[in-house]
C-alpha positions as CSV (number, residue, x, y, z in Angstrom):
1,X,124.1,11.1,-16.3
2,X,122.0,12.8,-19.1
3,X,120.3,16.3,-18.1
4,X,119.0,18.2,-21.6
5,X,117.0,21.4,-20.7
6,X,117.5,25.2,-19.3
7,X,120.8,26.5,-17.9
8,X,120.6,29.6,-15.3
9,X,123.8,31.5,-15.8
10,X,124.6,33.7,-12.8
11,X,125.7,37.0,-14.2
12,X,127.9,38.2,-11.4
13,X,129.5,34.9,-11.0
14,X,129.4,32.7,-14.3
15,X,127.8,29.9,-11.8
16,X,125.4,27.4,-13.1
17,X,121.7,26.0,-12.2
18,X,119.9,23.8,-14.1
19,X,116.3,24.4,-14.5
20,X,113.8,21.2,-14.4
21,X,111.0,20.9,-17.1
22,X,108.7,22.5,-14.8
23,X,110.8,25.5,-13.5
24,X,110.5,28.7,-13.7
25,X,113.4,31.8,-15.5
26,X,111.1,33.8,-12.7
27,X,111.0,31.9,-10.1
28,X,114.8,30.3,-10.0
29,X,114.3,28.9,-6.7
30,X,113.6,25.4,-8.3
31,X,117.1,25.5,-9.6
32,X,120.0,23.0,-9.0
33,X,123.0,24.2,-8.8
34,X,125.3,22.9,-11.3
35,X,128.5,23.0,-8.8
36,X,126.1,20.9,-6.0
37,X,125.7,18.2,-8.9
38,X,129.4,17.8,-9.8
39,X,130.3,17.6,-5.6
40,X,127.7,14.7,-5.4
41,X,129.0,12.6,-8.4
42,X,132.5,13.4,-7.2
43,X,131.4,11.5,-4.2
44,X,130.3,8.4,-5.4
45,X,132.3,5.5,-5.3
46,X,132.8,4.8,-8.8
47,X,135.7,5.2,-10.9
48,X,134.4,7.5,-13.2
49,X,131.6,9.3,-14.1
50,X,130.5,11.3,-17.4
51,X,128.0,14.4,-17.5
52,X,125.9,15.0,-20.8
53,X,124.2,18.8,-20.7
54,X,122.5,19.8,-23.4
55,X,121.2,23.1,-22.2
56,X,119.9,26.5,-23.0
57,X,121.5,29.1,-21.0
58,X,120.2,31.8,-19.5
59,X,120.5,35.0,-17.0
60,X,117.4,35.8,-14.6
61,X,115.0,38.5,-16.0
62,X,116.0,41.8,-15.2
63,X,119.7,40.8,-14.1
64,X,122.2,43.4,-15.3
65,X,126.0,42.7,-15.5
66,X,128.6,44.2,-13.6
67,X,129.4,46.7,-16.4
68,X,126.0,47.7,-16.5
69,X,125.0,44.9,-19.8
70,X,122.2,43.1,-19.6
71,X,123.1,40.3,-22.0
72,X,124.7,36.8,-21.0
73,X,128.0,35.9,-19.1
74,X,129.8,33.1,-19.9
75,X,129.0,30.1,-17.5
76,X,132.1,28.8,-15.0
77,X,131.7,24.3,-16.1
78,X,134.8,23.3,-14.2
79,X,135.4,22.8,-10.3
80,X,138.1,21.6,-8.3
81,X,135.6,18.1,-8.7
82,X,135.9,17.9,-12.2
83,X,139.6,18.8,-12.0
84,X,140.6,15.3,-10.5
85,X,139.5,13.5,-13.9
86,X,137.4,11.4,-11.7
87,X,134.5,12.7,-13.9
88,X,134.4,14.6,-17.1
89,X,131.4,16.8,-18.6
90,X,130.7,17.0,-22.3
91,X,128.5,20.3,-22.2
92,X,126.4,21.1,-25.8
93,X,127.7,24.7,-25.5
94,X,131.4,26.1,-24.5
95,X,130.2,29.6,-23.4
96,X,127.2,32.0,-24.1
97,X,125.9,30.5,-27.1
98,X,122.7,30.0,-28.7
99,X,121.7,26.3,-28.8
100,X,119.1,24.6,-31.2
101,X,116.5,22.3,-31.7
102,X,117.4,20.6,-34.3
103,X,114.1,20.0,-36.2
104,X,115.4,16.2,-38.1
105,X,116.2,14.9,-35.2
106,X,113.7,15.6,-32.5
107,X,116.3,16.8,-30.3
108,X,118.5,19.8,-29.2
109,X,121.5,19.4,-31.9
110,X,124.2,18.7,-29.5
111,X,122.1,15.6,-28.4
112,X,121.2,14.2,-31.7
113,X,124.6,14.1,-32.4
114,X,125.1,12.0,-29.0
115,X,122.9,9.7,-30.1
116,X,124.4,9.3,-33.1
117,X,127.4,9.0,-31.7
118,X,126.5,6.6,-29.2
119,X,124.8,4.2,-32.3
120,X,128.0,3.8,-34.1
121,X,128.7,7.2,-36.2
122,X,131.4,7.7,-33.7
123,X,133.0,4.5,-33.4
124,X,136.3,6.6,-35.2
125,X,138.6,3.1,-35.3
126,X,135.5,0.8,-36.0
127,X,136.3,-2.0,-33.1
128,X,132.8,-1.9,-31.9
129,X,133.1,0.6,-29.2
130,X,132.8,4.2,-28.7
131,X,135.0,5.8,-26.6
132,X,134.3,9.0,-24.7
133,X,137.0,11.1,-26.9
134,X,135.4,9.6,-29.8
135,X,132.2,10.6,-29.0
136,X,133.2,13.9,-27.8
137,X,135.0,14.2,-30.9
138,X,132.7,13.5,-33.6
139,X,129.9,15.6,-31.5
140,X,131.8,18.5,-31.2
141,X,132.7,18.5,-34.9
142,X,128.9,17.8,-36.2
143,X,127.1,20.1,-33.4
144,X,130.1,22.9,-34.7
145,X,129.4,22.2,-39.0
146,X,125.5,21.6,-38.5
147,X,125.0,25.0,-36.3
148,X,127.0,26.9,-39.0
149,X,125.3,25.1,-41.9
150,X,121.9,25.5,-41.0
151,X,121.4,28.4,-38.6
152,X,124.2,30.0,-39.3
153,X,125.9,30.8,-36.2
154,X,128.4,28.3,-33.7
155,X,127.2,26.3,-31.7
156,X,130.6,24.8,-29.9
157,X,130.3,21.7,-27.8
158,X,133.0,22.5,-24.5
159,X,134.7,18.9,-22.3
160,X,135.7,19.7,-19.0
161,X,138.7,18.8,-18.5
162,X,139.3,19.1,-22.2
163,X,139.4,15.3,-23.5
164,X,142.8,14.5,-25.5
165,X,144.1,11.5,-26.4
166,X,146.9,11.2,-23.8
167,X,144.0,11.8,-20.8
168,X,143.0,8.9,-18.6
169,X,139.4,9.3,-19.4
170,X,139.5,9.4,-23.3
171,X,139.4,5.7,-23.6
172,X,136.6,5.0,-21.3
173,X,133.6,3.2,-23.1
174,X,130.8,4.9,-23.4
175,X,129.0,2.3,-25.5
176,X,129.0,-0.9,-27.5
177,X,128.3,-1.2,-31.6
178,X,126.6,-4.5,-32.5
């Protein structure tokens, strides 16, 4: 499942929405909750499932932090769900960043480099398929060196659980190279 837009970031909490095309920073109400998304993919009777967010996160206007800041919280991706390795999330951001639109590609930058990814650039070991660690891999290190290069400040692309080699999920295809 693919979901590139806005991220609500609850500043008490670290909880996450996401925000449709049409919704509102104002009116938040339109909002899904991030945690109500990973419960129903946890639920389905597959065995495994992979969540691509490319978002731009967010506090409500006027919400003030606990100590009083009114700037951003880092957002809480994991859940007791998404600790089961049933499912893993490859998320464009790993906490409070600033994310881009990445002007060559016609995308944010964390999913041009997907795409990419997903159209061979990834395929690391060149046997036709890309692998989730693969793709996760070569994302993370292109969102990372682009955002420095050309906006000058990270951007760094966060798997939850983190995707290593020895995980159960790092081999699963994600797509074929003709």
């Amino acid at each position: 499942m693919f979901f590139a837009g806005r991220g609500v970031v609850d500043p008490a909490t670290g909880t996450v929405a996401l925000l449709p095309h049409e919704g509102n920073l104002n009116a938040p109400l339109r909002a899904y909750s991030l945690r109500r998304l990973q419960s129903a993919l946890a639920a389905l009777p597959v065995q495994h499932a992979v969540l691509l967010l490319d978002v731009t996160l967010s506090i409500p206007p006027g919400s003030v932090l606990p100590d009083g800041r009114a700037d951003g919280v880092d957002p809480i991706w994991g859940t007791t769900e998404v600790a089961d390795g049933k499912f893993i999330q490859m998320i464009g951001v790993s906490r409070n960043q600033l994310t881009h639109q990445y002007e060559q590609g016609g995308h944010g930058l964390f999913t041009y480099f997907l795409l990419k990814g997903l159209s061979g650039e990834a395929d690391k070991d060149k046997n036709g398929t890309v692998v989730a660690g693969e793709l996760f891999e070569y994302a993370q290190r292109q969102v990372s060196m682009t955002a420095k290069a050309s906006f000058g400040n990270e951007q760094e692309p966060a798997c939850v659980p983190a995707l290593v080699p020895t995980s159960k999920a790092w081999n699963l295809p994600l797509g074929r190279v003709p």
